[in-house]
N, C-alpha and C positions, 0 to 999 in steps of 0.2 A: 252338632252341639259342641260348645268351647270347654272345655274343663279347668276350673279354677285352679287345679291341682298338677298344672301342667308344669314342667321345668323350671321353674321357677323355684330358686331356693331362699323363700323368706323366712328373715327369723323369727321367731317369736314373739309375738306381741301381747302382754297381758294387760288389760284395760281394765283398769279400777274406775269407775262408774263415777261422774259429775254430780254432786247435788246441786239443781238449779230451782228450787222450789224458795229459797228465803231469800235476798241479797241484805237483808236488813232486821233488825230487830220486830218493826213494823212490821215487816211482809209478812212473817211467820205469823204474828198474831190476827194478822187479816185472814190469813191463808187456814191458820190453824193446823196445820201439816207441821208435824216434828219427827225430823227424823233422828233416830236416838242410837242408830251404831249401822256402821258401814265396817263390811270384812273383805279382806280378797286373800283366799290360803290357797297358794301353789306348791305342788309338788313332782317336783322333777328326777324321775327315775331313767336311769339308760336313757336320758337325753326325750323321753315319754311324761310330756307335762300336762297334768290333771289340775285345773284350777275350777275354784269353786269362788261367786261373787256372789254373798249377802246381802242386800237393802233391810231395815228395818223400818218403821214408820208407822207413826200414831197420828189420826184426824181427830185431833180437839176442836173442831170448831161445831156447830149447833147445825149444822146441814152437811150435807153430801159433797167429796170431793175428787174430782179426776187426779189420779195419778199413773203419769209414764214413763215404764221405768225403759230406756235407752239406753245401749252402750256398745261399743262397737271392738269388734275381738276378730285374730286375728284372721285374714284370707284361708291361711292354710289348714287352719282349726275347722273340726266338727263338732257343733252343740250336740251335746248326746242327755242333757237333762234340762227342762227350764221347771219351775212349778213358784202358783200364788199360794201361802196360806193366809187367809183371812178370819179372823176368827175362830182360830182352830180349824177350818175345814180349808182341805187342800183341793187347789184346780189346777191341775198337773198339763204341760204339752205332751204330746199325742205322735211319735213317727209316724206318717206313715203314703204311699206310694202318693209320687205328683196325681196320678192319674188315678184312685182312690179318693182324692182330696179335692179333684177337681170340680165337681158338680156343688159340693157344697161353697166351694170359693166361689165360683158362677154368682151360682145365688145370691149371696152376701152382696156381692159388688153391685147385684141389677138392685137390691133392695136400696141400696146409699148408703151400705154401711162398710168402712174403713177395713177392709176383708185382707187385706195385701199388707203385711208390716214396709216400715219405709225401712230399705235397702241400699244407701247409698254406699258408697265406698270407696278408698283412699288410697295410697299407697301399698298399704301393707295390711290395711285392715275392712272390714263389712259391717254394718248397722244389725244391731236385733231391736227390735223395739216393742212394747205391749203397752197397753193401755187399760185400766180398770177404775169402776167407781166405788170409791172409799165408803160406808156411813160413819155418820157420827160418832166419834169413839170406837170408830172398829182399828182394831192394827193389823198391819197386812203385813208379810215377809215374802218378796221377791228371793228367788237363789236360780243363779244359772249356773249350770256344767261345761265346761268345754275341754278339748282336749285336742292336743298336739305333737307332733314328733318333730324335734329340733332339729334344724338343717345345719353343719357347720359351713359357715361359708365366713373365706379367709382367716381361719385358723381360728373363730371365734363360733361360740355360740353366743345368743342373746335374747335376753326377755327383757322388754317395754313396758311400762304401767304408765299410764294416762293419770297426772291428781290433779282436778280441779273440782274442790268442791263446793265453792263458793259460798261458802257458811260453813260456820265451826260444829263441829261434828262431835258427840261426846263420848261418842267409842266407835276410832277410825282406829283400822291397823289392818297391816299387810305382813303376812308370814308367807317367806319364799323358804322351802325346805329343798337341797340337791342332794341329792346321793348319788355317787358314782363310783361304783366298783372297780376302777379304772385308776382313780384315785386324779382329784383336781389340780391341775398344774399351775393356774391361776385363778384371781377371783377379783373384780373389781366394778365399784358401782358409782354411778352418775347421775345426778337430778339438775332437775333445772330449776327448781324452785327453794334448794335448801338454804339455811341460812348456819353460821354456824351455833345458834339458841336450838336450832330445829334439827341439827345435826343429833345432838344430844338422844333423839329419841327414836336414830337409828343406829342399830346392835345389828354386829355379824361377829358369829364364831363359824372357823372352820378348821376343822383337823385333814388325815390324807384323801376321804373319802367323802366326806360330808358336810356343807353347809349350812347355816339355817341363817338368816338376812330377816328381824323384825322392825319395821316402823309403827311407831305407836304414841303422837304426838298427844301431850296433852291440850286443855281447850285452849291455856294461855299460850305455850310455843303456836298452836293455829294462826293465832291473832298477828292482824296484820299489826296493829297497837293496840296500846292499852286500851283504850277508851272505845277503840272502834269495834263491830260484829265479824267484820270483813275479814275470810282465812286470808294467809300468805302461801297458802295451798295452792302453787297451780304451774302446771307443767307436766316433766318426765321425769321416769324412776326406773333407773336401766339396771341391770344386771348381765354382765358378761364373765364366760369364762371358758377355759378348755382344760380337756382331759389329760394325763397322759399317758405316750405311748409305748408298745412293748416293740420290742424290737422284732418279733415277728407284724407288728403297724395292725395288730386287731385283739379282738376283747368277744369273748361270747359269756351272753348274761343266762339264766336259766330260768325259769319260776311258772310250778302249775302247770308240764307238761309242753311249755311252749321257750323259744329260744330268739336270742338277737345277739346278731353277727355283727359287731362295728369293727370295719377295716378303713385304716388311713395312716400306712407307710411315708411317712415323711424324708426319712435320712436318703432318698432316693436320688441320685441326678439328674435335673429335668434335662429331657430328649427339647434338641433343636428343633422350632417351627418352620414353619412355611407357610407365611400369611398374606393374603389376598384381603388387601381394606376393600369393600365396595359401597362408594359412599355416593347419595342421594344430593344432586344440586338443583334440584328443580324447583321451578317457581315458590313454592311452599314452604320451603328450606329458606326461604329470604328474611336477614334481618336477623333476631337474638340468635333464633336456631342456628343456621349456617356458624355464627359465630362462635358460639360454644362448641361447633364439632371441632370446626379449624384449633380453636383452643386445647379440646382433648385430643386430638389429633396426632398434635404436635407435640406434647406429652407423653403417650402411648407412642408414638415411633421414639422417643427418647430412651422410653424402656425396654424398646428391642435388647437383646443379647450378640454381641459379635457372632455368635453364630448361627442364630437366628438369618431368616431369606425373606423376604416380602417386595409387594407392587402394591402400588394403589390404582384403582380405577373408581371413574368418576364417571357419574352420569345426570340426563335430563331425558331428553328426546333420544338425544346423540350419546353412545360411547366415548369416553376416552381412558384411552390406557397409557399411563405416566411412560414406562421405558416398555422397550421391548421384553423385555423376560422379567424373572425375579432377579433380584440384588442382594447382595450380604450387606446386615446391617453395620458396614463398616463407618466409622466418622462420617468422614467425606459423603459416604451416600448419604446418611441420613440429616447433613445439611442440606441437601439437594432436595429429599425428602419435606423437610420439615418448610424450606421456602416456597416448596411447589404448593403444597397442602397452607402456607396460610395465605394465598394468592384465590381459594377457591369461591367464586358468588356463582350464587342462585337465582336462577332464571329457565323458565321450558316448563317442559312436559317431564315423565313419568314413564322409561322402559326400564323394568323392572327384568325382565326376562332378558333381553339381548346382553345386558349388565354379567346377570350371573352366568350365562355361558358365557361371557366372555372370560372369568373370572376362571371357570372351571377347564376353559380350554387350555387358557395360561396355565396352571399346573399340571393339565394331560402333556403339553409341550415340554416340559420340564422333565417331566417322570419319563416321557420317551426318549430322552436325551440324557438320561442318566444323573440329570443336575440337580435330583433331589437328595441331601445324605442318607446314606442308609442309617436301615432306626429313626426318620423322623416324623415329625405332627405336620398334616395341611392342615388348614384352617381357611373358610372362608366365612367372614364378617360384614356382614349387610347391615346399613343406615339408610334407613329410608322414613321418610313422615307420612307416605298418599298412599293412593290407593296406584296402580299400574295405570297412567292413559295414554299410554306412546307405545307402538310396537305391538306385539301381543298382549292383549288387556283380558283375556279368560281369567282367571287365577288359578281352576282348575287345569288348565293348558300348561301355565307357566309352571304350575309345580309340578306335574308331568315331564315337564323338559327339563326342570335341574334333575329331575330325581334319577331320568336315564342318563342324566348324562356324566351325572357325579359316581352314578353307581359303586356307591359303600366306600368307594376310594378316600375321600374328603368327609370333613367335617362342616355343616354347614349353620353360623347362628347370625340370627336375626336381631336386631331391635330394633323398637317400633319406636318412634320419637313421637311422642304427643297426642293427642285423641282422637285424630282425625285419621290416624293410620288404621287398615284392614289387619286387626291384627290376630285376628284367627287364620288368615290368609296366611300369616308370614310363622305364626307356631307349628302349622302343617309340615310349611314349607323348612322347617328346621328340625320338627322330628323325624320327619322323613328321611335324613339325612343327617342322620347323629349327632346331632347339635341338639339347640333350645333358643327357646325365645324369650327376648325381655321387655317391657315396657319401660322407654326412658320417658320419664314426668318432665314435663313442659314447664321449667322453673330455674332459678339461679343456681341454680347445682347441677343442672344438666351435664356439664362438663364433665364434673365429679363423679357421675353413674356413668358413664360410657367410661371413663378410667376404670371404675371400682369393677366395672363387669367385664372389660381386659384384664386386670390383675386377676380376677377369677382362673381364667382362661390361658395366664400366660406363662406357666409355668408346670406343663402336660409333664407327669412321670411315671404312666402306663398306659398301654394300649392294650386291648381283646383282654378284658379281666374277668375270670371264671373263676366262680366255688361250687368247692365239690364236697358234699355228703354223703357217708357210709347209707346207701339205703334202707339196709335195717335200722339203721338210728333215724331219719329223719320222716316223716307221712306228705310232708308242703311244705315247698318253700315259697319266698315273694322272688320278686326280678333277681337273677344268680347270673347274668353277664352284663359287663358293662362295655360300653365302648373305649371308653380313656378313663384316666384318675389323672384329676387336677390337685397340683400343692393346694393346702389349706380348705380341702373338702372333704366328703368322706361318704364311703361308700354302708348301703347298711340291707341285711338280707335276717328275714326274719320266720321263723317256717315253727310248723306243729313237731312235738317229739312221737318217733311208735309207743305206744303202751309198752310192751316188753322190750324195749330196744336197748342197746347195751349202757354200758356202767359212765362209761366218757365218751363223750362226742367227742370227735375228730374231725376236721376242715382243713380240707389243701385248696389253697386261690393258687392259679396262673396267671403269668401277664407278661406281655411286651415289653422291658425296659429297653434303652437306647442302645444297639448292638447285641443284647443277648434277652434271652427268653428266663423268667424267674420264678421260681416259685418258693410260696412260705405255708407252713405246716402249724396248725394250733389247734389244742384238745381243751377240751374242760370235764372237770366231773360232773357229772348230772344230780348228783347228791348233794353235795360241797355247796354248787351254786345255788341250788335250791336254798339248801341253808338259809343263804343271804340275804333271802327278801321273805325270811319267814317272818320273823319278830319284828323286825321294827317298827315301830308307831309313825315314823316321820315320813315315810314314803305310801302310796296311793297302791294298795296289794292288787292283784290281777292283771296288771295293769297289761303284761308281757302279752296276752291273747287278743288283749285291744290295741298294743303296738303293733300286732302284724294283721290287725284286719283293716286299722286307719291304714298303714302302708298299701293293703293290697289293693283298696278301693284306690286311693290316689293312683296308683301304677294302672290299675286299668280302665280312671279318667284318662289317664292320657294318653295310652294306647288307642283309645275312642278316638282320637283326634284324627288318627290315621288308617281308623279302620275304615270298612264301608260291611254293605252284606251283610250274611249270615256271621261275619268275625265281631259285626259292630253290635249286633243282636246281641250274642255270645254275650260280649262282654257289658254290656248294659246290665244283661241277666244278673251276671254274677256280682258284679255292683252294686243294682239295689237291693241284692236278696241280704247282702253282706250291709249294708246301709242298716236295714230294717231289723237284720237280727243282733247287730251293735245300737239301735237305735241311734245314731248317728243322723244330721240334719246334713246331705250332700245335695251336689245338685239332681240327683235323682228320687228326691224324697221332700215331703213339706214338715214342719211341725205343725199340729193345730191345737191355738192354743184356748181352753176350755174357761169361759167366764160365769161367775152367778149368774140367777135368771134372773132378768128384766133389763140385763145389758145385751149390747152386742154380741151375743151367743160365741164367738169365735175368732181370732186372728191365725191366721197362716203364716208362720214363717220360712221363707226358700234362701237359699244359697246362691247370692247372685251369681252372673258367671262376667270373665273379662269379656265379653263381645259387647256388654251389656252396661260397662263403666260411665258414667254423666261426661266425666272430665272434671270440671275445678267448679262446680255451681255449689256445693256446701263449703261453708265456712273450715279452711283450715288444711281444706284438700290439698293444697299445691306446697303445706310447709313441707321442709326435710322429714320430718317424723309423723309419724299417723295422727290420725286426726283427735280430735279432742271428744273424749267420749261425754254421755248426757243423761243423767237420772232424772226426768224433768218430775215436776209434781205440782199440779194444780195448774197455771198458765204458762201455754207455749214461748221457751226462751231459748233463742239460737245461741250455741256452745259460741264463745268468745277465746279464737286460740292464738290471745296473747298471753307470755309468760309472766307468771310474778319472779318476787325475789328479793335478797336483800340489798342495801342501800348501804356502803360505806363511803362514799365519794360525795365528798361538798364542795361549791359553788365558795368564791370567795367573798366575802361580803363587797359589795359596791364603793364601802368608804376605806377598802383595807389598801395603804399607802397613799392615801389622800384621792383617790382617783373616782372623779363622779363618773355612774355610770347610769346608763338611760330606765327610765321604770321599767320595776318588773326582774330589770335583766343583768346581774355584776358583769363590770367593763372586765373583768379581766375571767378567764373559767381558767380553775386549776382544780384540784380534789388534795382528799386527804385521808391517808391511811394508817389507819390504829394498831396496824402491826409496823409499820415501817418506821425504823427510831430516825430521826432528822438527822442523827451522824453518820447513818450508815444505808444513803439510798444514793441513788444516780439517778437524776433527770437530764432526760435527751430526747430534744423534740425543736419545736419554734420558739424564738424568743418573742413574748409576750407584746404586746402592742402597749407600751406604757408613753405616750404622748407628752402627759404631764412631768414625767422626769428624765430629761434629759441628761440627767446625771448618772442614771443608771438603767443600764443595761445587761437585761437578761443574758447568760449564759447558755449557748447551747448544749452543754454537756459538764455535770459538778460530779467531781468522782471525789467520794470520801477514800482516802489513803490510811488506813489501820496500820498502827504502829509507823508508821513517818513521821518525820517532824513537821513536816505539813499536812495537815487533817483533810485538806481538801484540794483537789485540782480543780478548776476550770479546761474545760475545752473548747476551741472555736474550731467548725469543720468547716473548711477553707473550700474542700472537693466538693463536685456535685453528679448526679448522675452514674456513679460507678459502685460496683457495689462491694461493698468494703466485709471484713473480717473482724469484726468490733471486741468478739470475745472468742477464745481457743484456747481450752483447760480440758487436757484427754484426760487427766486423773479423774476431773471432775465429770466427765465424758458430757460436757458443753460446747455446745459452738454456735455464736450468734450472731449472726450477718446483717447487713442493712444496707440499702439504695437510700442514700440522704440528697434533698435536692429542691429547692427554692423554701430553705429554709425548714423544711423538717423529712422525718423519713416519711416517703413514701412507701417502704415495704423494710419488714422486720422478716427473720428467719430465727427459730431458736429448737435448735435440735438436741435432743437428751438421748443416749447411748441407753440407760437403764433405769426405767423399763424404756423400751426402744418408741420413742416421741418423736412428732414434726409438726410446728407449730409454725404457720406461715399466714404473714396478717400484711391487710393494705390498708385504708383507711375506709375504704368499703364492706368488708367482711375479713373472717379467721378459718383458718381451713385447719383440722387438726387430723394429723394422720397417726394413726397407732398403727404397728407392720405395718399392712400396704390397704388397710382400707380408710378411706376419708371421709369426713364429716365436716357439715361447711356449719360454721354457728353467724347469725349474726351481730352488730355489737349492741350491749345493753340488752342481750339474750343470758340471762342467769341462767349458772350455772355450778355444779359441785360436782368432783369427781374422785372418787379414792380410788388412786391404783397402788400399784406395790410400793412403797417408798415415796411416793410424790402422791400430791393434790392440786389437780386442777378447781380454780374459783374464778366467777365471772359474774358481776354485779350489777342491776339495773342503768348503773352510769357507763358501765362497758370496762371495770376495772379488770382483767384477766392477770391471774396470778399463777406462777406454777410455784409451788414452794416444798419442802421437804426436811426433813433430819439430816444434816451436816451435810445441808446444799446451801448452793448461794441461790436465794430467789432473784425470779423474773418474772417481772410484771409489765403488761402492756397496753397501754389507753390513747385510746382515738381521741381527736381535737376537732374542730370544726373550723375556728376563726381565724385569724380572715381565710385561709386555706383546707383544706382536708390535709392531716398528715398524723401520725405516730408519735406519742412520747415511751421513752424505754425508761424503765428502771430498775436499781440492784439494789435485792439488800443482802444481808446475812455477809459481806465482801470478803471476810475474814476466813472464809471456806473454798475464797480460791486457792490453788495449789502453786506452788513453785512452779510448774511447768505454765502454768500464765501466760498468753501471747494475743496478740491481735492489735489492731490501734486503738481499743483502749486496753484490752486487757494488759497490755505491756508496762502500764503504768501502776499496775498491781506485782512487779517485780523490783528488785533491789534498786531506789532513787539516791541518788549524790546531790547533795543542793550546794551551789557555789554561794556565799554571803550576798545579801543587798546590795546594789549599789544605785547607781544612775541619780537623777534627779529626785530627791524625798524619799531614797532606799527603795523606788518603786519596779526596778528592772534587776534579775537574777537570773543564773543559767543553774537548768535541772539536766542531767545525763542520766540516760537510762539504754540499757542495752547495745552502748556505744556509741549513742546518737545525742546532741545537743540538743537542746531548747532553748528557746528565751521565753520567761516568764515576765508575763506585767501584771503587776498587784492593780488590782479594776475593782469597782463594785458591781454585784452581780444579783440575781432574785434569783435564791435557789429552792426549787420547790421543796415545800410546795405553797409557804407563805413567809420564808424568813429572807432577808436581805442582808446579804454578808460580803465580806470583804476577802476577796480569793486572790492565788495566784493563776493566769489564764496563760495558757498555749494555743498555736495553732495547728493542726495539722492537716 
């Protein structure tokens, strides 16, 4: 059996439930179905998130109506409550053992009746679903329980809400409550659907310890317009943050007899690796795949460390091992590296096994020869898409032979590329051997999850990590060794306190750092913390006893993976007994869910597992973000997981400077933005196809000049294909790059120091990286994001803005005609600093203008930073609809 709960550290996903029962004023009235308040109240304690989702819902119509209520929440969650009330009488879901549940599932299924909830599942998230018949005038209240322990993974934690509710809702609202005795070090939120009307009706306060984040839109902000029924509800509603740290890197919580340990030491020096790529070229591999590894590939060997060591080996049928040993990632090698690796195609077979001894052998030759440093990480990293059908094809053979042959020495992780790979085969194959296993999703991001799960991984700063407990203080702990601590993760041990046990816990952790053995010592009162989680209203009480029994179950699903015997019985036992007595929905337990009589007497709901994933056959499965969840009600309607959002970008009318253009469609596409004042933006991009005036000609580049006696530059970029430094302001801590070339940019770069941004766009997609994990959007994907000081905004026409308080904005919009390419723009200019530099930002420092002269006073010389120009006074179209008369440079 697979375990859902395996290595896998996903974040959190809260899934605010879809209305699909009305699209129309119409439909409600046919349907008669109104649903009249939707709630989703999370509350996140110690990183232990209890969220509860409400339906409400009144059948006015003159007969009987199906309603289903759908939504899908996340992988690593356990339902521990679902219940209908219907008319004042409650029909509650039921824990209780698969095998207990099975006879009456049986049954159900031979009769024809829908016994099996649908189960599909996504990235990050699994289906619940139920089904009931409404009467006439009865109102019925859906409410599901779930509950989570958040994983940090790359310095962040994160919670997801799904909103599409595709009708205006008249009491929609979402209360996120955090509390963290740790005290919050940041806090920042993201949708994809907001607008800034819609902004308005989301409120966050936060003080040291505490947040609370409400959306509560009324029915008008819903409206996609006035006149229409249709919400502008639809998309994501992200919440991220992290804690911070003490300088002993852990925090112990107390409440009710029970405790949690979070340790995650950061100020630490990451220890040098030793990585072994083993990468999969076999027939299967051919085509997108191959190409996105090559892509991440060469990426990931870029963010080796100089002292960092690594090989790559490549297989199909046949081995091949790049050089004879490991190499230090010195320059030199890793151009060597990074040409070999984009040179790799796919074709063959599938030996899986001769691959990873090969892999393991090359590091036993190294460690025998002294060439590995002391104090460092092996690593060995497997990509493969198939199943083994070259060489030895058992599986249970093949992990047999890494497992003796790695024996504890290495680290060994897997992923699985796509749905066609064995991927219980390769989780085995990485518990076994002190790693983990990932699924990389078969999609245009691929590239981007084989980085974000090196970045995971690439920055080890403990090995052999122990905590230790006074035994008269503690009765059980959960897992208390670990193998390594990776930067931007965190370890977390949760155990029962003794009845009499003393006054303050005390915890000493050990661990490996690079050359020398560490250890850090942390106490807490047992009283004091108590304290903490007695009174509050805004946090989920008890919660610390069901934080360490979801933990202990997950530790010992995956322990399963590699048990067999009497160990795999064992832990099975203690599993579901621990399932049953949290009443928690795991994969060793069903819910059964209880209906009035004369319907379908019951639905079961199970906990799918990965061995068991479809792949990409629901609607939505293959986006970047989980899927779109579904409250359906009355007729079957598949969730649609396109985003809404707002619209500030307009089309220039067809007769604007006399220029006909074809029906339907204006000859010329520009847009237009109600924050950007016309004297104070940059447009850089292609010069416009204006046929009819040959008089005038677009500018590729209009810099308003503040405070100069010329308000405006022209630039023409004469280079092509290189990639230039456009803007470099370290006060302002900007720096914005661009590849310009057959007339506009094909790629923009625009990096922010604080909070630390990377924003890199082609005319294809935007990849945005906050610290080192990425996120790929694509264009005319809305978007809203408040981080500390900056706002990210990105609007159905693909307008992407970063703006802020006493920043210069930047804004970025893709083009289509005749070409794919980039237009860049600046506003706010007046917030560059003195230290200004770049080719253009250069022109944002001190100008000398020589008088007119030439023919009609049309030629003048401008010097700036020592350097001449000639300026020619030209007519130019400067966006985004005015026609002006500028002085133009080339450079």
């Amino acid at each position: 059996m697979k375990s859902p709960a395996s290595a896998h550290m996903w974040s959190i996903v809260l899934v605010l439930p879809s209305l699909l029962a009305v699209l129309q004023t119409t439909t409600a009235t046919k349907n008669g179905i109104d649903i009249y308040s939707l709630t989703v109240d999370s509350r996140v304690s110690s990183r232990f998130a209890h969220t509860v989702v409400t339906s409400r819902v009144v059948n006015r119509a003159s007969d009987a109506q199906e309603a289903t209520f759908q939504i899908e929440l996340p992988r690593k969650a356990f339902i521990t409550n679902f219940s209908m009330v219907i008319d004042g009488e409650t029909y509650p879901g039921i824990v209780q053992d698969k095998a207990a549940a099975q006879e009456q599932y049986s049954a159900a299924v031979a009769r024809g009746e829908s016994a099996g909830l649908v189960k599909t599942t996504g990235r990050q998230t699994e289906q619940f679903q139920v089904s009931v018949t409404v009467a006439p005038n009865a109102k019925i209240t859906f409410q599901l329980v779930y509950q989570e322990l958040l994983r940090r993974q790359l310095g962040t934690y994160e919670l997801l809400l799904k909103v599409k509710p595709q009708q205006l809702v008249k009491h929609l609202q979402m209360d996120i409550h955090i509390f963290e005795p740790q005290g919050i070090s940041f806090l920042e939120t993201e949708s994809t659907f907001m607008t800034q009307e819609l902004a308005e009706a989301l409120t966050t306060s936060q003080n040291k310890t505490k947040a609370h984040i409400r959306f509560k839109p009324t029915l008008s902000q819903q409206q996609n317009s006035q006149h229409e029924q249709d919400t502008i509800l639809d998309g994501n509603f992200i919440v991220r943050y992290d804690v911070n740290r003490s300088v002993s890197g852990g925090s112990i919580q107390i409440e009710n007899g029970y405790f949690v340990h979070h340790f995650a030491p950061e100020d630490l020096p990451t220890m040098p690796k030793n990585v072994v790529f083993v990468i999969d070229k076999s027939g299967s591999m051919s085509g997108k795949k191959i190409q996105q590894t090559r892509e991440a590939l060469i990426k990931i060997l870029n963010d080796l460390s100089p002292k960092d060591q690594f090989n790559l080996i490549v297989f199909n049928e046949e081995i091949t091992q790049w050089m004879p040993s490991l190499l230090e990632a010195s320059k030199e090698n890793l151009k060597e590296a990074t040409s070999y690796a984009s040179k790799i195609n796919a074709q063959g077979g599938t030996n899986i096994n001769d691959a990873m001894l090969m892999a393991v052998k090359l590091l036993d030759t190294s460690n025998q020869a002294e060439l590995l440093p002391s104090g460092s990480v092996s690593l060995i990293i497997l990509l493969t898409d198939g199943e083994p059908t070259a060489g030895e094809t058992n599986p249970e053979t093949i992990q047999k032979n890494v497992h003796e042959a790695v024996n504890n020495k290495y680290s060994v992780f897997c992923l699985g590329f796509g749905f066609d790979v064995h991927y219980p085969f390769l989780e085995k194959l990485a518990q076994d051997n002190g790693g983990l296993a990932r699924r990389i999703y078969e999609d245009s991001d691929s590239a981007l999850q084989l980085q974000d799960f090196y970045h995971e991984v690439a920055n080890p700063l403990l090995l052999a990590v122990a905590f230790e407990y006074p035994r008269d203080a503690v009765e059980v702990v959960t897992q208390d060794n670990f193998r390594h601590h990776f930067k931007g993760s965190e370890m977390v041990v949760a155990g029962k306190l003794q009845d009499q046990g003393p006054d303050v816990l005390s915890a000493k952790i050990t661990g490996q750092m690079h050359m020398q053995n560490i250890t850090f010592q942390t106490e807490a009162s047992v009283a004091q913390k108590e304290e903490e989680f007695q009174s509050p209203k805004y946090i989920f009480h008890n919660f610390m006893e069901r934080l360490w029994a979801l933990l202990t179950i997950n530790q010992q699903l995956e322990k399963m993976v590699s048990a067999s015997g009497d160990e795999l019985k064992a832990l099975e036992s203690q599993a579901l007994n621990l399932s049953l007595t949290y009443n928690f929905v795991t994969p060793l337990t069903h819910m059964v869910v209880t209906k009035p009589e004369g319907q379908e007497q019951f639905q079961v709901a199970e906990k799918p597992v990965e061995a068991g994933d479809p792949g990409c056959g629901e609607p939505g499965c293959c986006e970047n973000t989980a899927h779109v969840s579904v409250f359906k009600l009355g007729s079957r309607v598949h969730a649609d997981p396109s985003l809404g959002g707002a619209t500030f970008i307009k089309h220039l009318s067809p007769g604007l400077y006399g220029l006909p253009g074809p029906p339907g469609e204006p000859h010329l596409r520009s847009a237009s933005f109600d924050s950007f004042d016309s004297r104070q933006h940059l447009f850089v991009g292609r010069t416009p196809d204006l046929p009819s005036l040959s008089h005038l000609q677009a500018p590729a580049i209009v810099l308003p000049l503040p405070g100069s006696s010329v308000d405006q530059l022209c630039v023409d970029i004469t280079r092509s294909q290189v990639p230039m430094k456009l803007f470099i302001d370290p006060d302002q801590g900007l720096m914005v790059d661009g590849v310009y070339e057959n007339g506009s940019f094909s790629w923009i770069s625009v990096r922010i120091q604080e909070p630390p941004l990377l924003v890199e766009a082609t005319p294809k997609r935007l990849v945005v990286t906050r610290d080192r994990k990425n996120t790929a959007y694509k264009w005319k994907q809305t978007l809203y994001s408040a981080l500390p000081g900056l706002k990210i905004t990105m609007d159905k026409k693909g307008l992407l803005q970063l703006s802020g308080p006493d920043r210069v904005n930047i804004a970025l919009l893709p083009v289509e005609d005749p070409h794919d390419g980039l237009i860049l723009l600046v506003n706010d200019t007046q917030h560059f600093s003195n230290s200004i530099d770049g080719e253009l930002g250069r022109f944002y420092q001190t100008i000398s203008w020589d008088p007119p002269g030439g023919p009609d006073n049309t030629i003048r010389t401008l010097r700036v930073q020592g350097t001449e120009y000639s300026a020619t006074r030209q007519f130019k179209l400067k966006y985004p609809e005015t026609e002006i008369s500028c002085w133009t440079v080339k450079i």
